[in-house]
Backbone as XML, in Angstrom:
<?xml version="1.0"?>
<chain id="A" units="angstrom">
  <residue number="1" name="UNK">
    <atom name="N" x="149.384" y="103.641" z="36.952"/>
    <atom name="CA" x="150.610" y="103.773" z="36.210"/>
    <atom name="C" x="151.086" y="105.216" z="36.288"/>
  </residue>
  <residue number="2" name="UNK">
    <atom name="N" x="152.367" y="105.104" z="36.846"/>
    <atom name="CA" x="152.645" y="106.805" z="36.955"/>
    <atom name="C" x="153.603" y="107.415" z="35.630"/>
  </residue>
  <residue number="3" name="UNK">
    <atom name="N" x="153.041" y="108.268" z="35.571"/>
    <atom name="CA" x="153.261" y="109.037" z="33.916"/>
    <atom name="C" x="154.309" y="109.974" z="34.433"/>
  </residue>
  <residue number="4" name="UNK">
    <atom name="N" x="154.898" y="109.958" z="32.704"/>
    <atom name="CA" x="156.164" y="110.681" z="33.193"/>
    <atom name="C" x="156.344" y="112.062" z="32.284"/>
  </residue>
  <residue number="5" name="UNK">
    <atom name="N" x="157.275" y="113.552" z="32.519"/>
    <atom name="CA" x="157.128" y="114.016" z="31.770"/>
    <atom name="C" x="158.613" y="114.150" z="31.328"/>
  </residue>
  <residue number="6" name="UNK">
    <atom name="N" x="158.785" y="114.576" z="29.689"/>
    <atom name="CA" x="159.844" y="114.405" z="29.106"/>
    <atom name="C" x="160.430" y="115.550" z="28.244"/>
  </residue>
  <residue number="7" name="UNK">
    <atom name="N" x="161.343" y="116.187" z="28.450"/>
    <atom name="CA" x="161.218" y="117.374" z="27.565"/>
    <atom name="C" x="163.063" y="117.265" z="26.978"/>
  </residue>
  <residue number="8" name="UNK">
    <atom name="N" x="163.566" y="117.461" z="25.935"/>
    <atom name="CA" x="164.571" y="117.115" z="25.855"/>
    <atom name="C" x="165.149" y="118.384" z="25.705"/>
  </residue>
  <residue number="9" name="UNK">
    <atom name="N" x="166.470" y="118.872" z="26.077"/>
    <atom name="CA" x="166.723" y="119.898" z="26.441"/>
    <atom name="C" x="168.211" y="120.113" z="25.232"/>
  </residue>
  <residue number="10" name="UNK">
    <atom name="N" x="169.125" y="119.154" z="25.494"/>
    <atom name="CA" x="170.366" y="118.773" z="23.795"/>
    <atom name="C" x="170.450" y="118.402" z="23.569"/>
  </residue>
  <residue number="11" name="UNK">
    <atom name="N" x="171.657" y="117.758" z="22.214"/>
    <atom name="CA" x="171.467" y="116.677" z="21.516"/>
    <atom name="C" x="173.071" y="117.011" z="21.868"/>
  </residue>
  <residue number="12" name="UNK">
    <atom name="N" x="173.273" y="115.903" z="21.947"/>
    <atom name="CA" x="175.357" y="116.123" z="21.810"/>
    <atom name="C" x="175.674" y="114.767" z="20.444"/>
  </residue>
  <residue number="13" name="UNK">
    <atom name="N" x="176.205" y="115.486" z="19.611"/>
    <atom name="CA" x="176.408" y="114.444" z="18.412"/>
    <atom name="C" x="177.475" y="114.108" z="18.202"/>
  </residue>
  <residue number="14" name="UNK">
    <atom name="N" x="178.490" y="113.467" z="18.695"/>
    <atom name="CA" x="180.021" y="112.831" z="18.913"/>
    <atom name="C" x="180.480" y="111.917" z="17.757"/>
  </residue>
  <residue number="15" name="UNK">
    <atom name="N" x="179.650" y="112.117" z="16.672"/>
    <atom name="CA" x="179.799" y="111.019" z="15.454"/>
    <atom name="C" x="180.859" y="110.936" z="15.190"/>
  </residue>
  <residue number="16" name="UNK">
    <atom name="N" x="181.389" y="109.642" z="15.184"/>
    <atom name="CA" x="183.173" y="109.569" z="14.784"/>
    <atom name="C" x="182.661" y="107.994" z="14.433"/>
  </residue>
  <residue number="17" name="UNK">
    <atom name="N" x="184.045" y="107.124" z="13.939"/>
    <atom name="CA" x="184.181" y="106.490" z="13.307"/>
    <atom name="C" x="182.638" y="105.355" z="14.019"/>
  </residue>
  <residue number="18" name="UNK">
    <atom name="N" x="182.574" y="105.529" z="15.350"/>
    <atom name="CA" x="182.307" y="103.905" z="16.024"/>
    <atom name="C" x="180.847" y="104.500" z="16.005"/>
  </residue>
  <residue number="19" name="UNK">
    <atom name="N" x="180.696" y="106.055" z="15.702"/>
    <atom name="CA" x="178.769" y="105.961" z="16.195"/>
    <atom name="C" x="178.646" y="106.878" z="16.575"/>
  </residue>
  <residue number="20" name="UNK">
    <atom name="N" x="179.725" y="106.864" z="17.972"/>
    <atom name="CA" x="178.704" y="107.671" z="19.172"/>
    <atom name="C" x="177.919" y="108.657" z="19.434"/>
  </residue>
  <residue number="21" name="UNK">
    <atom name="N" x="176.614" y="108.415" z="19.908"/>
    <atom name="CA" x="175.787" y="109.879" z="20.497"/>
    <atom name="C" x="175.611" y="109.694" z="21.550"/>
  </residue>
  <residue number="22" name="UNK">
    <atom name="N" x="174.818" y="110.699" z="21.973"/>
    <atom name="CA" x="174.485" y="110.827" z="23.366"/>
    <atom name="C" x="173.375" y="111.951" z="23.385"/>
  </residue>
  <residue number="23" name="UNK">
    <atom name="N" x="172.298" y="111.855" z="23.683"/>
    <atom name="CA" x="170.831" y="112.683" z="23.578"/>
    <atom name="C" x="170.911" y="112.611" z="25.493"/>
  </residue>
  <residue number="24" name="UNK">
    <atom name="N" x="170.514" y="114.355" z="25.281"/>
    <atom name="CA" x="170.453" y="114.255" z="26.632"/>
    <atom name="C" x="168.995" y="115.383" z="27.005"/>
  </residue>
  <residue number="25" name="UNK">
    <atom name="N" x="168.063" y="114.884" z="27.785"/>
    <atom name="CA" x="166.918" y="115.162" z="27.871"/>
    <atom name="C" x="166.596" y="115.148" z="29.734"/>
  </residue>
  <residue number="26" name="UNK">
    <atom name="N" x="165.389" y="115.642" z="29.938"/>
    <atom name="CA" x="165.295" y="115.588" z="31.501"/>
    <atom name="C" x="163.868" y="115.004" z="31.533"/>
  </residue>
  <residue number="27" name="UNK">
    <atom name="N" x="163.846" y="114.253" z="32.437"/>
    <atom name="CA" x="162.814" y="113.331" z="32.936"/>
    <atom name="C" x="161.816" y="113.284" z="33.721"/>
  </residue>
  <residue number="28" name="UNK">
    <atom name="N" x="160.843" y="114.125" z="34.148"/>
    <atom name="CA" x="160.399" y="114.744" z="35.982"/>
    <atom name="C" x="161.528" y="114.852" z="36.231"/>
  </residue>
  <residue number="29" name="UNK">
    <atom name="N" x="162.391" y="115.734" z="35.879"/>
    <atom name="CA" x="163.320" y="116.452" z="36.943"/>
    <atom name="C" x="164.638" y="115.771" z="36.736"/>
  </residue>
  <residue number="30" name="UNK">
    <atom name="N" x="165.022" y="114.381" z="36.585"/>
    <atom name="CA" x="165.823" y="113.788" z="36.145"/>
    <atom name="C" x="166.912" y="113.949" z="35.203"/>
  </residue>
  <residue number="31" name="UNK">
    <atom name="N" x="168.070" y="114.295" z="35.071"/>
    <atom name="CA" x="168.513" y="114.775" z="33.604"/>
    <atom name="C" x="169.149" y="113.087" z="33.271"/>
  </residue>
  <residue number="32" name="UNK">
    <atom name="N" x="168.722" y="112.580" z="31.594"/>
    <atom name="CA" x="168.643" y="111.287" z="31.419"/>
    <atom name="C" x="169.831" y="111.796" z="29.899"/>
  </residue>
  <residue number="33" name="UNK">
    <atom name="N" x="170.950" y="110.771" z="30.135"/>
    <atom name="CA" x="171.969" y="110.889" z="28.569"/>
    <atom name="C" x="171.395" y="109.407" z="27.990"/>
  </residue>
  <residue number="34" name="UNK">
    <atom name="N" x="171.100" y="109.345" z="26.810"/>
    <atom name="CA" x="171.277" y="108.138" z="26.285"/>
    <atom name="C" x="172.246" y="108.253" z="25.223"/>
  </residue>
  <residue number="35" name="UNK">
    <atom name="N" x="172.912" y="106.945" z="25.760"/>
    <atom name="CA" x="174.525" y="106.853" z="25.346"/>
    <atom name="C" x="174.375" y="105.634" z="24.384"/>
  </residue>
  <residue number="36" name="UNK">
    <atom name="N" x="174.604" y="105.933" z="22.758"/>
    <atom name="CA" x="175.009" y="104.925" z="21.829"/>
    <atom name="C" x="176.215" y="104.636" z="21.281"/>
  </residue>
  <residue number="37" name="UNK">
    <atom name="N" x="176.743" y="103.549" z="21.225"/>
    <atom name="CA" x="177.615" y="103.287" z="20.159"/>
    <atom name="C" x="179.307" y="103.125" z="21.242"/>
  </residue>
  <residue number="38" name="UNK">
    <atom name="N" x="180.428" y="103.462" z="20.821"/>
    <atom name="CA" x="181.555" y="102.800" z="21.680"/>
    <atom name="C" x="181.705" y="104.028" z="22.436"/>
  </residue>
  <residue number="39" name="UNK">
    <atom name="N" x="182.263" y="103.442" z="23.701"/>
    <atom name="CA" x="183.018" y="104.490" z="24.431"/>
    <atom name="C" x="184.353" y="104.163" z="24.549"/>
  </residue>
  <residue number="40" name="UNK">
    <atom name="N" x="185.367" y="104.805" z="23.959"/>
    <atom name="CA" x="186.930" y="104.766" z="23.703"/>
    <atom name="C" x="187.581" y="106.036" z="24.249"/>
  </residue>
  <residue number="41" name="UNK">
    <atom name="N" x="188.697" y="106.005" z="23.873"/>
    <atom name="CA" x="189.727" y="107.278" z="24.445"/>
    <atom name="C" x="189.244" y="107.881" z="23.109"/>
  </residue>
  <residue number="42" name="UNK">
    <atom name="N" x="188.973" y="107.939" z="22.063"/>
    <atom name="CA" x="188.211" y="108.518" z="21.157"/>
    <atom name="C" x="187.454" y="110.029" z="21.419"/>
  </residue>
  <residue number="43" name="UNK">
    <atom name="N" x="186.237" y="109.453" z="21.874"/>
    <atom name="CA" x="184.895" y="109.822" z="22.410"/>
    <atom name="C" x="184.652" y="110.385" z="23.447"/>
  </residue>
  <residue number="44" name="UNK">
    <atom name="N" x="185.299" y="109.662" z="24.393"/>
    <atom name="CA" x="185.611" y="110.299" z="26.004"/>
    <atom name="C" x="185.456" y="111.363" z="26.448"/>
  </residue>
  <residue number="45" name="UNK">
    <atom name="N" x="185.949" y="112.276" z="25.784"/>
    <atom name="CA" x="185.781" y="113.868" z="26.044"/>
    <atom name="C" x="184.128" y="113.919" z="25.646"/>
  </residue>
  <residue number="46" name="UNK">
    <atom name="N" x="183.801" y="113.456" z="25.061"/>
    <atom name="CA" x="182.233" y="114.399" z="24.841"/>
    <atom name="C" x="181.400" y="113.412" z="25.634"/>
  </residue>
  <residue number="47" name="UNK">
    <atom name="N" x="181.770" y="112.428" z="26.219"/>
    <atom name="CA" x="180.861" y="111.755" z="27.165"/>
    <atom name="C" x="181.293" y="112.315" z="28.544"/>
  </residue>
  <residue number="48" name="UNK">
    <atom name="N" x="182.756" y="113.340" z="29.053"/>
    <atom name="CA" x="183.345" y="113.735" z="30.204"/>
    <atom name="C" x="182.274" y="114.877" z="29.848"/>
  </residue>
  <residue number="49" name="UNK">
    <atom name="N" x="182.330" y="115.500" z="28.555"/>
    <atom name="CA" x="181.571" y="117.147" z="28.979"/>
    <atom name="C" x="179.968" y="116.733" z="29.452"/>
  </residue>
  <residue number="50" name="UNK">
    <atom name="N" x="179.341" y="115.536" z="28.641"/>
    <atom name="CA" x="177.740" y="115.348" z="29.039"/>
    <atom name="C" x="177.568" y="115.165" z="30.352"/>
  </residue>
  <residue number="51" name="UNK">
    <atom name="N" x="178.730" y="114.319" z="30.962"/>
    <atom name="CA" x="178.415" y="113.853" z="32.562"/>
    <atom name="C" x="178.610" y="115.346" z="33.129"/>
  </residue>
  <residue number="52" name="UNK">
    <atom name="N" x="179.577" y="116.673" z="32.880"/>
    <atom name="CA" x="179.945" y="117.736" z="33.603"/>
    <atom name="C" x="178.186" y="118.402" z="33.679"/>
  </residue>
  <residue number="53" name="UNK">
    <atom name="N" x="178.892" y="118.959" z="35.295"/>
    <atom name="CA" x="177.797" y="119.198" z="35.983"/>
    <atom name="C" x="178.339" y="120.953" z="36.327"/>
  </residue>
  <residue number="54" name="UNK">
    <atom name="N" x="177.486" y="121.626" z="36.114"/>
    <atom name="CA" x="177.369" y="123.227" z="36.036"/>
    <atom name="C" x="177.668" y="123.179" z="38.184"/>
  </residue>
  <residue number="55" name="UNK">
    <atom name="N" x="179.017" y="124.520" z="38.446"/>
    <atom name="CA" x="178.970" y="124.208" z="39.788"/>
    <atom name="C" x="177.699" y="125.175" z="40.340"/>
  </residue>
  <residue number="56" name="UNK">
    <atom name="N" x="177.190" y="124.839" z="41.512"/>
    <atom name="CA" x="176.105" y="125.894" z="42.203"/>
    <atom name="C" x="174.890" y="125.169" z="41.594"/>
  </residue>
  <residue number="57" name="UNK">
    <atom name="N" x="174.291" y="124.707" z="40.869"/>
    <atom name="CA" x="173.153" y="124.352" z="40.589"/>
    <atom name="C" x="172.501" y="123.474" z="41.420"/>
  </residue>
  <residue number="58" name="UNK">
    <atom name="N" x="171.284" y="123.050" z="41.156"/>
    <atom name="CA" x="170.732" y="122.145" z="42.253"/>
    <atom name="C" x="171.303" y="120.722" z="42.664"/>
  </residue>
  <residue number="59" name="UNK">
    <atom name="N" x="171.298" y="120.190" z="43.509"/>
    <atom name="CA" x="171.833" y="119.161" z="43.706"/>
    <atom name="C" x="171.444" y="118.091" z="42.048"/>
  </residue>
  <residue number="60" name="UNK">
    <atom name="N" x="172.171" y="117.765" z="41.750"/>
    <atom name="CA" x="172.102" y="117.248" z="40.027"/>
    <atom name="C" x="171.734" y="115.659" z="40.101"/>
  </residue>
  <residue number="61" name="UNK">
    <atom name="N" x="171.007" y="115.093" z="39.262"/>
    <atom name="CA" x="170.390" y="113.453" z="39.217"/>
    <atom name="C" x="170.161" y="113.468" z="38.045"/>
  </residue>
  <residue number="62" name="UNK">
    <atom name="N" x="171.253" y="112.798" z="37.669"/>
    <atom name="CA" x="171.910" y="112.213" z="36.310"/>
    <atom name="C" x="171.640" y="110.589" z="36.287"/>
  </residue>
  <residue number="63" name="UNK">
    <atom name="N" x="170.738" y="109.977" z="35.132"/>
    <atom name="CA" x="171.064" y="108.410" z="35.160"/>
    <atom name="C" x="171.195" y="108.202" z="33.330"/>
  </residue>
  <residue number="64" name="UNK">
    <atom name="N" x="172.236" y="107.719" z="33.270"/>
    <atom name="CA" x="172.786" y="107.348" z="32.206"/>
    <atom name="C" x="172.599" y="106.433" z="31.134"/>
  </residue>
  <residue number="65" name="UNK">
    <atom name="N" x="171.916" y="106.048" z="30.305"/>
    <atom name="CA" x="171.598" y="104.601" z="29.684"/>
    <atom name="C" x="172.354" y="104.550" z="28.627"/>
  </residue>
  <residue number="66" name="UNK">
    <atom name="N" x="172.979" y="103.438" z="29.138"/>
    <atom name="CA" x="174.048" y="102.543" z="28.182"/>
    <atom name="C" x="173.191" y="101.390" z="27.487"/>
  </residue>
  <residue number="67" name="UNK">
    <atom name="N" x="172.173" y="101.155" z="27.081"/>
    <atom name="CA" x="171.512" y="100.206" z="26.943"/>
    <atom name="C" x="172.339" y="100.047" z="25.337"/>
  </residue>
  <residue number="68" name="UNK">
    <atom name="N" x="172.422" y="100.990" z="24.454"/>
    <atom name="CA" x="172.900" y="100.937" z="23.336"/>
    <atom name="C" x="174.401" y="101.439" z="23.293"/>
  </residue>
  <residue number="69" name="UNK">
    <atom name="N" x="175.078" y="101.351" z="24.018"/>
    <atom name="CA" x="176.974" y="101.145" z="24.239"/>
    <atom name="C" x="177.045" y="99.586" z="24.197"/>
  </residue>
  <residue number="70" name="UNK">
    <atom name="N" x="178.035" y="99.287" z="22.757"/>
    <atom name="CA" x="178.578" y="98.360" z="22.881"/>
    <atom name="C" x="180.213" y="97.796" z="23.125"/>
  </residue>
  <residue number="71" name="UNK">
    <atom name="N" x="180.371" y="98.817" z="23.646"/>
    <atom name="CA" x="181.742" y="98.616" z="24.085"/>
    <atom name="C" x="182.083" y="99.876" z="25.239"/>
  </residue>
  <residue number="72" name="UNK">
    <atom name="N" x="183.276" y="100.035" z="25.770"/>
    <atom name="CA" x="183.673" y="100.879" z="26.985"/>
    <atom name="C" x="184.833" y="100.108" z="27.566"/>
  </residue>
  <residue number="73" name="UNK">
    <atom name="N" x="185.873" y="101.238" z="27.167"/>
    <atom name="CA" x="186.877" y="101.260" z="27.869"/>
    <atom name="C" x="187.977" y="101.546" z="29.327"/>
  </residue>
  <residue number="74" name="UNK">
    <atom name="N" x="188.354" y="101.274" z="29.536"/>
    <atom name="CA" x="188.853" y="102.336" z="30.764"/>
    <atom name="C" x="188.840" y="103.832" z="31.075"/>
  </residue>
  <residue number="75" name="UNK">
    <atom name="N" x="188.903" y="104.431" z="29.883"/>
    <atom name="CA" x="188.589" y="105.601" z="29.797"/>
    <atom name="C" x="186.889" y="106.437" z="29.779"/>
  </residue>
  <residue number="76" name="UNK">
    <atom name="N" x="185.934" y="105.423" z="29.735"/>
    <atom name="CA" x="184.622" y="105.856" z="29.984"/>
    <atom name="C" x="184.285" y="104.834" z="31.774"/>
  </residue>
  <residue number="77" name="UNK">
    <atom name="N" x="185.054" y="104.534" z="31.878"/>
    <atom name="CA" x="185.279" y="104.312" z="33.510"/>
    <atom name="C" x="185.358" y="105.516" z="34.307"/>
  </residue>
  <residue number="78" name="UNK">
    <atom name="N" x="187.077" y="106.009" z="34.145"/>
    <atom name="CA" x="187.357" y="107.189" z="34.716"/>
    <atom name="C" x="186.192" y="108.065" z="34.271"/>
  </residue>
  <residue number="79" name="UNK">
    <atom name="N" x="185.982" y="108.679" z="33.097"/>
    <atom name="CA" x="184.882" y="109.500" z="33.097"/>
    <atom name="C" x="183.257" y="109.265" z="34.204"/>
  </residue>
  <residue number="80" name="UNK">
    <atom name="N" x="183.243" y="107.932" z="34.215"/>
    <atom name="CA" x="182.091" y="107.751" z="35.489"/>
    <atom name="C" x="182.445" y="108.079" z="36.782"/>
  </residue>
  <residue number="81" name="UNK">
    <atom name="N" x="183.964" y="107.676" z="36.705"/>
    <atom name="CA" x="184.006" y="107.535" z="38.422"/>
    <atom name="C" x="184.405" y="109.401" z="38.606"/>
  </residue>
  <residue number="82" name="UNK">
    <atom name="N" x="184.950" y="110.271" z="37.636"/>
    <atom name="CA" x="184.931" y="111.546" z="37.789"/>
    <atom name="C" x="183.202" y="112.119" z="38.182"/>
  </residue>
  <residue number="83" name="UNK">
    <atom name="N" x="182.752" y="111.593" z="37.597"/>
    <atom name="CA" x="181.219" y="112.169" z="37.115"/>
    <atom name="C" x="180.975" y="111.916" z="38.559"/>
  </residue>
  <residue number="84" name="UNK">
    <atom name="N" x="181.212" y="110.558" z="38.684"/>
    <atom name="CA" x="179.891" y="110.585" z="40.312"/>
    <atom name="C" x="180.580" y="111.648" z="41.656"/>
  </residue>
  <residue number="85" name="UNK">
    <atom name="N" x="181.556" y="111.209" z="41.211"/>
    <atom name="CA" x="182.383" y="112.022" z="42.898"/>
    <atom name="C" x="181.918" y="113.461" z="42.476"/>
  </residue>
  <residue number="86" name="UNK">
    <atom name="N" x="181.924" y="114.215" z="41.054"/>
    <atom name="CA" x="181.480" y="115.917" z="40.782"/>
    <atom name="C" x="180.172" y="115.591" z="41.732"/>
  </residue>
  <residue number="87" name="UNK">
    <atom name="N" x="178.883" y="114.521" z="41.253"/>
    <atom name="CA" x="177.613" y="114.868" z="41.520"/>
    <atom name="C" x="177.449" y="114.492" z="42.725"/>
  </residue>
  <residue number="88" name="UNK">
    <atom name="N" x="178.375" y="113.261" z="43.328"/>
    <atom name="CA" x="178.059" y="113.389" z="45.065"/>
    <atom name="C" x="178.434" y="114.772" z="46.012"/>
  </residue>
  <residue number="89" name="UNK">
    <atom name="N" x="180.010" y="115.126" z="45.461"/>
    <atom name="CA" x="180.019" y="116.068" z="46.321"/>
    <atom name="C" x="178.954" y="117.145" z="46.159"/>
  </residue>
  <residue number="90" name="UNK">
    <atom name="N" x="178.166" y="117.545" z="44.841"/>
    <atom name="CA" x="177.257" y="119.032" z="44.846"/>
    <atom name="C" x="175.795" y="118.135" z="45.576"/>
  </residue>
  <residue number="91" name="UNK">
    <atom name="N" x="175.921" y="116.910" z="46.321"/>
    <atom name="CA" x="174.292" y="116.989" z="46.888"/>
    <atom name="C" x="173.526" y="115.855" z="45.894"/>
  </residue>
  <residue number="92" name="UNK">
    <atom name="N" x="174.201" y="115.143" z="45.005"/>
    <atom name="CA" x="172.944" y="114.639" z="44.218"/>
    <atom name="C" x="173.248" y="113.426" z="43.559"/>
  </residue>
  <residue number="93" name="UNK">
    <atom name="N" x="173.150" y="112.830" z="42.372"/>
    <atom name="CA" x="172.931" y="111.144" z="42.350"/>
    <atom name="C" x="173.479" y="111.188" z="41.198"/>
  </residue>
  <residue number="94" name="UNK">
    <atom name="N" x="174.154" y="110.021" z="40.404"/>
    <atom name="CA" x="174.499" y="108.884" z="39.582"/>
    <atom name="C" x="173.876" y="108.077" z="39.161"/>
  </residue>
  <residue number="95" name="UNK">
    <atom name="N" x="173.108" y="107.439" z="38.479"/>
    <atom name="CA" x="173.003" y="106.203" z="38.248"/>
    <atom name="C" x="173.337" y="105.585" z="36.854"/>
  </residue>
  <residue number="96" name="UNK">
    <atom name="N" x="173.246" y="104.242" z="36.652"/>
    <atom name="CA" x="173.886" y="103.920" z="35.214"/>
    <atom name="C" x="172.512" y="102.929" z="34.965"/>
  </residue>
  <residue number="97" name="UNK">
    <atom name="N" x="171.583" y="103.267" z="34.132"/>
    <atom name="CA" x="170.308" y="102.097" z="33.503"/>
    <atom name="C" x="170.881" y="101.406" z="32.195"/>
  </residue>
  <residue number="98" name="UNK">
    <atom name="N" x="170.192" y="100.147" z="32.224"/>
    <atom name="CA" x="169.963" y="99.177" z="30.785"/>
    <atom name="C" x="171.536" y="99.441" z="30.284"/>
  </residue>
  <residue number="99" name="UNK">
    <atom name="N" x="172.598" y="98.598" z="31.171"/>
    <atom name="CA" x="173.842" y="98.414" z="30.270"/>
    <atom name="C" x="173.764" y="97.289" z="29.658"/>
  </residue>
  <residue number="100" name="UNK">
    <atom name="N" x="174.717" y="97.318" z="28.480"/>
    <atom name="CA" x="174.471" y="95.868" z="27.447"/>
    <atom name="C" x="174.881" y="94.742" z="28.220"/>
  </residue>
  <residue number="101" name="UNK">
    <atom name="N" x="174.973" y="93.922" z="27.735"/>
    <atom name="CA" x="175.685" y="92.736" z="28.498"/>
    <atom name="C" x="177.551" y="93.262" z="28.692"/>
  </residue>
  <residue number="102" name="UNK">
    <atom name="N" x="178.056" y="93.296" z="27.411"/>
    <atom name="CA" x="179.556" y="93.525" z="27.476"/>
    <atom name="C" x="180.038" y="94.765" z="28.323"/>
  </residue>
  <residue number="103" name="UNK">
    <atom name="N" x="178.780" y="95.711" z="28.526"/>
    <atom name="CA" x="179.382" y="96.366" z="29.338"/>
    <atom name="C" x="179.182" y="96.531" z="30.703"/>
  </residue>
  <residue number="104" name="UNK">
    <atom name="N" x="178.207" y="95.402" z="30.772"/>
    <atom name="CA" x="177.536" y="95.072" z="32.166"/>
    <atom name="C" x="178.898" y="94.323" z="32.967"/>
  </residue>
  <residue number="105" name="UNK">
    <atom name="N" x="179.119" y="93.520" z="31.885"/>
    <atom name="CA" x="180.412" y="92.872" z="32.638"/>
    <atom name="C" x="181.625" y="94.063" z="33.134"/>
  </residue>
  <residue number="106" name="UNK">
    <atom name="N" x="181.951" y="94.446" z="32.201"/>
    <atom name="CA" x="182.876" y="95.407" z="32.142"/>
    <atom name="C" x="182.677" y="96.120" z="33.746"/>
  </residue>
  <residue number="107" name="UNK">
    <atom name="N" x="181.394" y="97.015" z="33.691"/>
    <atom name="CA" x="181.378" y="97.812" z="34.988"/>
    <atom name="C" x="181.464" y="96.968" z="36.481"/>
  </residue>
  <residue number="108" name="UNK">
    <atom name="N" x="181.270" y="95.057" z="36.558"/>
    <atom name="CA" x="181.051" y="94.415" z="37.626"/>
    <atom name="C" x="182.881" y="94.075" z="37.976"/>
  </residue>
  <residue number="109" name="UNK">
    <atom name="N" x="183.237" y="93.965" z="36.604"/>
    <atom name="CA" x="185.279" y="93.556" z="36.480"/>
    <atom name="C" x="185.574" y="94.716" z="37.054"/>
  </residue>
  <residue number="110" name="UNK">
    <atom name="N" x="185.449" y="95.934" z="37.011"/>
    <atom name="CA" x="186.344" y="96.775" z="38.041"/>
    <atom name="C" x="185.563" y="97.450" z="39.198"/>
  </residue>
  <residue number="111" name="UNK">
    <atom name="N" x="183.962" y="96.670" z="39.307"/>
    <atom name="CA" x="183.648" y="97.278" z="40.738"/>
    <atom name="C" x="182.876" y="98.682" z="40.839"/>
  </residue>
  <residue number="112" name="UNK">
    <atom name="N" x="182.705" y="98.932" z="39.537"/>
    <atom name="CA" x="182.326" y="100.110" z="39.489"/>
    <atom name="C" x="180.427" y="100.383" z="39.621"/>
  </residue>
  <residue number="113" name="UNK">
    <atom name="N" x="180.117" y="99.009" z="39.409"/>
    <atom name="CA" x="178.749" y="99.077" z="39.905"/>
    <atom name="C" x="178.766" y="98.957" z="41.853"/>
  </residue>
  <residue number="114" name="UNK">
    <atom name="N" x="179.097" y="98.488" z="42.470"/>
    <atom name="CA" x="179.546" y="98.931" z="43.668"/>
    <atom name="C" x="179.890" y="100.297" z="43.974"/>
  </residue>
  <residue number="115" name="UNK">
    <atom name="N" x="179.908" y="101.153" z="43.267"/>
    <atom name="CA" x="180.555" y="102.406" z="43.213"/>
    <atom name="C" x="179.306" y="102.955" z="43.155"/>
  </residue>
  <residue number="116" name="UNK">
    <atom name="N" x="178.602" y="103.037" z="42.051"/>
    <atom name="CA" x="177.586" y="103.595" z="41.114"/>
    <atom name="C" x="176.100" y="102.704" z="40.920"/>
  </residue>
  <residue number="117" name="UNK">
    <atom name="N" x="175.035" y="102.826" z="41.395"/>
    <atom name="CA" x="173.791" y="102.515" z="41.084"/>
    <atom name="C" x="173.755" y="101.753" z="40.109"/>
  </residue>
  <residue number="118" name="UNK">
    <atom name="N" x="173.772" y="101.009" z="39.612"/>
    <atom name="CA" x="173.172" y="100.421" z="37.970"/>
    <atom name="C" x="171.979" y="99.447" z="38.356"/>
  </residue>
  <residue number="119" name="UNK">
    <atom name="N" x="171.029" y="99.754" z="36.846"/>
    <atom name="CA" x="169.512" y="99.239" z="37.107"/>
    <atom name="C" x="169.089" y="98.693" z="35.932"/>
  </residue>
  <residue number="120" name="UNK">
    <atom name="N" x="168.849" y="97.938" z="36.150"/>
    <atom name="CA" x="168.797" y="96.933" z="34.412"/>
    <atom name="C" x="167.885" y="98.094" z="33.499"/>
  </residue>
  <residue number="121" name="UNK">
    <atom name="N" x="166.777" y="98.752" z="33.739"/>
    <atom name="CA" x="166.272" y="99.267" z="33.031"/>
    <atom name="C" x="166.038" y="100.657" z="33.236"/>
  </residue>
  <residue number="122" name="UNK">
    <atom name="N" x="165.758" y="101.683" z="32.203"/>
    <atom name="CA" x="165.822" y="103.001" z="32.298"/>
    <atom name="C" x="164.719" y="102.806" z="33.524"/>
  </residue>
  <residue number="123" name="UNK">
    <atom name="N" x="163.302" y="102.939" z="33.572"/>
    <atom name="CA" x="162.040" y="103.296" z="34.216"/>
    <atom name="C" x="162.862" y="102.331" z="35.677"/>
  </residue>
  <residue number="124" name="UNK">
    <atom name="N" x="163.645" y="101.508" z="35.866"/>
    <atom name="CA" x="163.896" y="100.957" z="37.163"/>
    <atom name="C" x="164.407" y="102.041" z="37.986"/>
  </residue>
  <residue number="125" name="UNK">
    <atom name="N" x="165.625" y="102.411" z="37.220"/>
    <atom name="CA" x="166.467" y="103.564" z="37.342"/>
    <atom name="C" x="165.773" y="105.016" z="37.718"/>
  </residue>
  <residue number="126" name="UNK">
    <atom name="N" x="164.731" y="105.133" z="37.339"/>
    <atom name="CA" x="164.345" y="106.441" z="37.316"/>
    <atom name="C" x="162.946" y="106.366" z="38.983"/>
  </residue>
  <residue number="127" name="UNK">
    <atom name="N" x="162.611" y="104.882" z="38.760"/>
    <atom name="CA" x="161.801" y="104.916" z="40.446"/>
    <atom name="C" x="162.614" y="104.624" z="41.265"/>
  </residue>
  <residue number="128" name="UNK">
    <atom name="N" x="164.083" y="104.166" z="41.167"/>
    <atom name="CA" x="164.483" y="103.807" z="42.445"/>
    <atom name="C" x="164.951" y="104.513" z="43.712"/>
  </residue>
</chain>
C-alpha cells in the first residue's frame, strides 16, 4: 500500500450564503483543493483565485475534489476551463476527483470532462 504524504499549506474560507470552502493542501507533491458547498457567480472568484497558478513556478498538478459541491454553474465551468489552459500551457496537469452526481452530470452536458481528467475518486486521481 503506497503511503502518502500530506501537509496542508491554506485554508481559503469563501463562506457566503451557500457554504463554500475550499482547503487547499499538497499531496506528494500534488497541490489538492477540496471544494464544498455551491459553485455560483457568487463564489467564483475565490474558486478562480484557488485554481490561479503563480507564473514561473514548476510545472503545477492541481486535482480538485468536488466530491462535496452540490451544485455548479457555468461560471465554475469557465473558471475550470481558464484553470486548465493557465496549467497546460506552464507544463503541468488538471484533474477534477469524486464529483457529486449533479455535478458529474453537469461537467459530461458541456464536455468538459473530455476537456479535463475526472476520476471518481480522490486516491484514483492522484495515481493516475
Amino acid at each position: 500500500m503506497q503511503q502518502f504524504r500530506e501537509t496542508v499549506t491554506t485554508i481559503h474560507d469563501a463562506s457566503h450564503s451557500n457554504g463554500l470552502s475550499i482547503k487547499d493542501h499538497t499531496r506528494n507533491g500534488v497541490r489538492v483543493l477540496t471544494v464544498r458547498g455551491e459553485i455560483d457567480d457568487d463564489v467564483c472568484p475565490q474558486l478562480s483565485t484557488a485554481l490561479h497558478i503563480e507564473p514561473g513556478t514548476q510545472p503545477p498538478r492541481i486535482i480538485a475534489d468536488l466530491s462535496g459541491v452540490t451544485f455548479m454553474d457555468s461560471t465554475g465551468i469557465n473558471a475550470f476551463v481558464t484553470a486548465y489552459h493557465a496549467v497546460t500551457t506552464a507544463g503541468g496537469w488538471l484533474r477534477i476527483a469524486a464529483p457529486s452526481p449533479p455535478v458529474e452530470h453537469v461537467l459530461h452536458l458541456v464536455g468538459l470532462d473530455t476537456l479535463i481528467d475526472c476520476h471518481p475518486t480522490l486516491e484514483h486521481a492522484l495515481t493516475a
